[in-house]
N, C-alpha and C positions, 0 to 999 in steps of 0.2 A: 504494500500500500504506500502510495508518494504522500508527501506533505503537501498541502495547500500553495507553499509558495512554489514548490517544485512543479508543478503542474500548471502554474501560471506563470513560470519561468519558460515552460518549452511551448505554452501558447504563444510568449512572446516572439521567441522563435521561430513559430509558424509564420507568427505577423510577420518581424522582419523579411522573413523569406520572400511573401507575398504579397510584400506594399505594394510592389511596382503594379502586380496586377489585378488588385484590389483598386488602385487609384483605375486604371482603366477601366473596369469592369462595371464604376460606378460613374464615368466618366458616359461611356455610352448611357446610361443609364439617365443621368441627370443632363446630360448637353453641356457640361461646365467641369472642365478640370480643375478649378476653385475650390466649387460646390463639392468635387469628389475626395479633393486632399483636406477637404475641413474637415470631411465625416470620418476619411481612413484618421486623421487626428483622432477626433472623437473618438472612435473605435480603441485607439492605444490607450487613451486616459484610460477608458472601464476596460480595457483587460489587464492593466496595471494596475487597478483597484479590485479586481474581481476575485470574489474567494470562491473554489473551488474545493469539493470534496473528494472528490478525484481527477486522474487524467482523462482530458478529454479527445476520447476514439478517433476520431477523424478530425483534427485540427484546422484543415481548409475547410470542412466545410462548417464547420462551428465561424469561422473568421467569417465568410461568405452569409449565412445565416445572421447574424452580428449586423455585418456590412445592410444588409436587408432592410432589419427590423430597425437601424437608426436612420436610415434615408427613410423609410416610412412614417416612421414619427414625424422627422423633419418635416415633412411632405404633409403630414395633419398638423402639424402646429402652424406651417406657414398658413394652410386653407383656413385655418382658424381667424390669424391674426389679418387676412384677404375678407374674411365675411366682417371681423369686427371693422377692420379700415372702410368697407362699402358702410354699412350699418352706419356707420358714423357721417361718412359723404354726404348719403343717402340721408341723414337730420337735419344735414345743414346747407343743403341746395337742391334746387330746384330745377327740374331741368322743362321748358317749356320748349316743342318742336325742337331745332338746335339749339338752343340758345340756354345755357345752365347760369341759373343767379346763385346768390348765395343773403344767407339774412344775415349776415356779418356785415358790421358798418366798416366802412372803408380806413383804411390808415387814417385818410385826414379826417375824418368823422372822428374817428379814434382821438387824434390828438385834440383835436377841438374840443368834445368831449372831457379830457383831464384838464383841458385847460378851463374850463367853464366850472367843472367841478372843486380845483385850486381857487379859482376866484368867490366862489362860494364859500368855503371851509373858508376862507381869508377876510369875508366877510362877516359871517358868524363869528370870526374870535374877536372882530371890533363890539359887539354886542355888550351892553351892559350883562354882570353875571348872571344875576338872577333870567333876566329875559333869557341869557343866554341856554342856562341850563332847565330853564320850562323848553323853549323849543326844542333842544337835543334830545331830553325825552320823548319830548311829544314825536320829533320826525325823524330823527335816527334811531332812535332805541323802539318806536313804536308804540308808545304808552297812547291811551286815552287819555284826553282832559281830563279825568277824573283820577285815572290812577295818576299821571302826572301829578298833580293835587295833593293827591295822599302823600306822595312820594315826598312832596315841598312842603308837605307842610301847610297850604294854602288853601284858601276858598276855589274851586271851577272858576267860580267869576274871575278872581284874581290871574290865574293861569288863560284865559280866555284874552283876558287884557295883554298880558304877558305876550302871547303867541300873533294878537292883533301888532302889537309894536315892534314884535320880531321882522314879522312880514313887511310892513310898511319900510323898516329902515335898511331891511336888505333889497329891498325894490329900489329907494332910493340908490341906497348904493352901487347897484348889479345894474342897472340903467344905462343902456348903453355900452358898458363893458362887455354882455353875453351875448 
Protein backbone atom coordinates (compact mmCIF):
# COMPACT_ATOMS: atom_id res chain seq x y z
CA UNK A 1 0.00 0.00 0.00
CA UNK A 2 1.65 3.68 -1.08
CA UNK A 3 1.36 6.73 1.06
CA UNK A 4 -0.92 9.57 0.15
CA UNK A 5 1.83 11.78 -0.82
CA UNK A 6 3.56 8.94 -2.96
CA UNK A 7 0.68 8.44 -5.01
CA UNK A 8 0.32 12.10 -5.63
CA UNK A 9 3.90 12.39 -6.39
CA UNK A 10 3.62 9.93 -9.45
CA UNK A 11 0.29 11.63 -10.46
CA UNK A 12 2.52 14.60 -10.60
CA UNK A 13 4.56 12.78 -12.83
CA UNK A 14 1.86 11.70 -15.02
CA UNK A 15 1.10 15.55 -15.27
CA UNK A 16 4.46 16.58 -16.15
CA UNK A 17 4.74 13.80 -18.65
CA UNK A 18 1.59 15.11 -20.26
CA UNK A 19 1.40 18.81 -20.05
CA UNK A 20 2.29 19.35 -23.49
CA UNK A 21 -0.73 17.31 -24.45
CA UNK A 22 -3.11 18.17 -22.13
CA UNK A 23 -2.45 21.80 -23.00
CA UNK A 24 -3.47 20.63 -26.73
CA UNK A 25 -6.12 18.47 -26.09
CA UNK A 26 -7.92 21.23 -24.31
CA UNK A 27 -6.79 23.75 -26.65
CA UNK A 28 -8.85 22.04 -29.45
CA UNK A 29 -11.39 21.96 -27.03
CA UNK A 30 -11.80 25.48 -25.83
CA UNK A 31 -10.25 27.43 -29.25
CA UNK A 32 -7.70 29.29 -26.86
CA UNK A 33 -4.34 28.11 -25.95
CA UNK A 34 -4.69 30.74 -22.98
CA UNK A 35 -7.85 29.30 -21.94
CA UNK A 36 -6.11 25.61 -22.06
CA UNK A 37 -2.71 26.48 -20.18
CA UNK A 38 -4.81 28.39 -17.39
CA UNK A 39 -6.80 25.09 -16.63
CA UNK A 40 -3.80 22.60 -17.32
CA UNK A 41 -2.57 25.24 -14.35
CA UNK A 42 -5.45 24.67 -12.57
CA UNK A 43 -5.20 21.19 -12.83
CA UNK A 44 -1.55 21.05 -11.04
CA UNK A 45 -2.78 23.35 -8.13
CA UNK A 46 -5.50 20.32 -7.14
CA UNK A 47 -3.20 17.59 -7.81
CA UNK A 48 -0.62 19.16 -5.63
CA UNK A 49 -3.39 19.57 -3.13
CA UNK A 50 -5.04 16.36 -3.70
CA UNK A 51 -5.11 13.56 -1.05
CA UNK A 52 -5.31 10.35 -2.25
CA UNK A 53 -5.83 6.99 -0.64
CA UNK A 54 -4.35 5.06 -3.17
CA UNK A 55 -2.49 4.94 -6.47
CA UNK A 56 -4.36 5.95 -9.16
CA UNK A 57 -4.62 2.86 -12.10
CA UNK A 58 -4.51 4.73 -15.16
CA UNK A 59 -2.85 8.07 -14.48
CA UNK A 60 -3.65 9.65 -18.06
CA UNK A 61 -6.74 9.00 -18.00
CA UNK A 62 -7.48 10.35 -14.23
CA UNK A 63 -5.32 13.64 -15.63
CA UNK A 64 -7.60 13.65 -18.84
CA UNK A 65 -10.93 13.17 -16.74
CA UNK A 66 -9.59 16.00 -14.38
CA UNK A 67 -8.79 18.02 -17.53
CA UNK A 68 -12.76 17.55 -18.33
CA UNK A 69 -14.40 18.09 -15.33
CA UNK A 70 -12.58 21.67 -14.65
CA UNK A 71 -13.00 23.02 -18.22
CA UNK A 72 -16.77 22.01 -17.56
CA UNK A 73 -17.06 23.82 -14.45
CA UNK A 74 -15.23 26.73 -16.11
CA UNK A 75 -17.60 26.59 -18.84
CA UNK A 76 -20.87 26.67 -16.08
CA UNK A 77 -19.51 29.37 -14.14
CA UNK A 78 -18.66 31.44 -17.16
CA UNK A 79 -22.62 30.72 -18.44
CA UNK A 80 -23.40 31.75 -15.07
CA UNK A 81 -21.66 34.85 -14.64
CA UNK A 82 -23.01 35.45 -19.03
CA UNK A 83 -26.89 35.04 -17.70
CA UNK A 84 -26.16 37.24 -14.52
CA UNK A 85 -24.19 40.10 -16.90
CA UNK A 86 -27.51 40.00 -19.41
CA UNK A 87 -29.90 39.86 -16.37
CA UNK A 88 -28.38 42.95 -15.34
CA UNK A 89 -28.02 44.65 -19.03
CA UNK A 90 -31.31 43.58 -19.54
CA UNK A 91 -32.51 46.02 -15.90
CA UNK A 92 -30.83 48.62 -17.14
CA UNK A 93 -31.64 49.23 -20.98
CA UNK A 94 -33.97 49.37 -23.01
CA UNK A 95 -33.78 48.36 -26.31
CA UNK A 96 -36.42 49.88 -28.80
CA UNK A 97 -36.21 48.53 -32.68
CA UNK A 98 -32.38 49.21 -32.82
CA UNK A 99 -31.94 51.80 -30.89
CA UNK A 100 -30.87 50.41 -26.84
CA UNK A 101 -31.33 53.53 -24.16
CA UNK A 102 -30.23 53.09 -20.86
CA UNK A 103 -32.02 54.99 -17.50
CA UNK A 104 -28.71 55.87 -16.26
CA UNK A 105 -28.26 59.64 -16.27
CA UNK A 106 -25.41 60.79 -18.20
CA UNK A 107 -21.94 61.71 -16.99
CA UNK A 108 -22.87 65.28 -17.06
CA UNK A 109 -26.32 64.73 -15.43
CA UNK A 110 -24.15 62.83 -13.08
CA UNK A 111 -21.91 65.71 -12.30
CA UNK A 112 -24.43 68.23 -12.36
CA UNK A 113 -26.25 66.39 -10.01
CA UNK A 114 -23.32 66.25 -7.10
CA UNK A 115 -22.91 69.59 -7.88
CA UNK A 116 -26.54 70.61 -7.10
CA UNK A 117 -26.47 68.21 -4.35
CA UNK A 118 -22.84 70.15 -2.71
CA UNK A 119 -24.74 73.21 -3.17
CA UNK A 120 -27.49 72.09 -1.14
CA UNK A 121 -25.73 70.24 1.93
CA UNK A 122 -23.60 73.90 1.72
CA UNK A 123 -26.72 75.55 2.15
CA UNK A 124 -28.38 73.65 4.88
CA UNK A 125 -25.01 74.20 7.06
CA UNK A 126 -25.77 78.14 6.65
CA UNK A 127 -29.07 77.33 8.54
CA UNK A 128 -29.62 78.45 11.97
CA UNK A 129 -29.23 75.16 14.37
CA UNK A 130 -32.30 74.54 15.55
CA UNK A 131 -34.11 75.06 11.98
CA UNK A 132 -31.36 73.22 10.88
CA UNK A 133 -31.75 70.00 12.68
CA UNK A 134 -35.84 70.06 12.40
CA UNK A 135 -35.21 69.98 8.61
CA UNK A 136 -32.42 67.08 8.71
CA UNK A 137 -34.80 65.07 10.48
CA UNK A 138 -37.76 65.95 8.93
CA UNK A 139 -35.85 65.30 5.05
CA UNK A 140 -32.98 63.38 5.41
CA UNK A 141 -33.58 61.10 8.25
CA UNK A 142 -37.27 60.90 7.27
CA UNK A 143 -39.02 61.67 10.48
CA UNK A 144 -42.65 63.01 10.58
CA UNK A 145 -43.58 66.52 11.80
CA UNK A 146 -44.55 65.00 14.79
CA UNK A 147 -41.99 62.58 15.45
CA UNK A 148 -39.50 65.33 14.55
CA UNK A 149 -41.31 67.09 17.42
CA UNK A 150 -40.84 64.53 19.83
CA UNK A 151 -37.60 64.19 18.86
CA UNK A 152 -36.85 68.29 19.60
CA UNK A 153 -38.41 68.42 22.18
CA UNK A 154 -41.18 70.95 20.51
CA UNK A 155 -44.73 71.60 19.60
CA UNK A 156 -45.64 70.31 15.51
CA UNK A 157 -46.47 73.83 15.34
CA UNK A 158 -43.09 74.82 16.26
CA UNK A 159 -41.30 72.29 14.00
CA UNK A 160 -43.91 73.33 11.13
CA UNK A 161 -42.60 76.87 11.56
CA UNK A 162 -39.13 75.52 11.74
CA UNK A 163 -39.27 73.40 8.25
CA UNK A 164 -41.49 76.80 6.61
CA UNK A 165 -38.18 78.91 7.31
CA UNK A 166 -35.88 76.14 6.23
CA UNK A 167 -37.48 76.11 2.82
CA UNK A 168 -37.93 79.69 2.38
CA UNK A 169 -34.07 80.55 3.17
CA UNK A 170 -32.79 77.73 1.17
CA UNK A 171 -34.82 78.89 -1.96
CA UNK A 172 -33.44 82.07 -1.20
CA UNK A 173 -30.31 80.85 -1.27
CA UNK A 174 -30.36 77.98 -4.10
CA UNK A 175 -31.88 80.78 -6.40
CA UNK A 176 -30.21 80.67 -9.24
CA UNK A 177 -27.29 78.72 -8.36
CA UNK A 178 -29.34 75.02 -9.24
Amino acid sequence: MQTAATARDQLLAAYLDKRGDLIRFLTARLGSAAAAEDLVQDLYVRLATIELADAVENPSAFLYRAAINLMLDRSRGQRRSDRREQAWQDSRHVTVGAVTTTDEPTPEAQVSARQRLRLLVEAVETLPPKTRRAFELHKFEGLSQVETAARLGVTRKTVEKQLAAALKQLAIKLAGRL
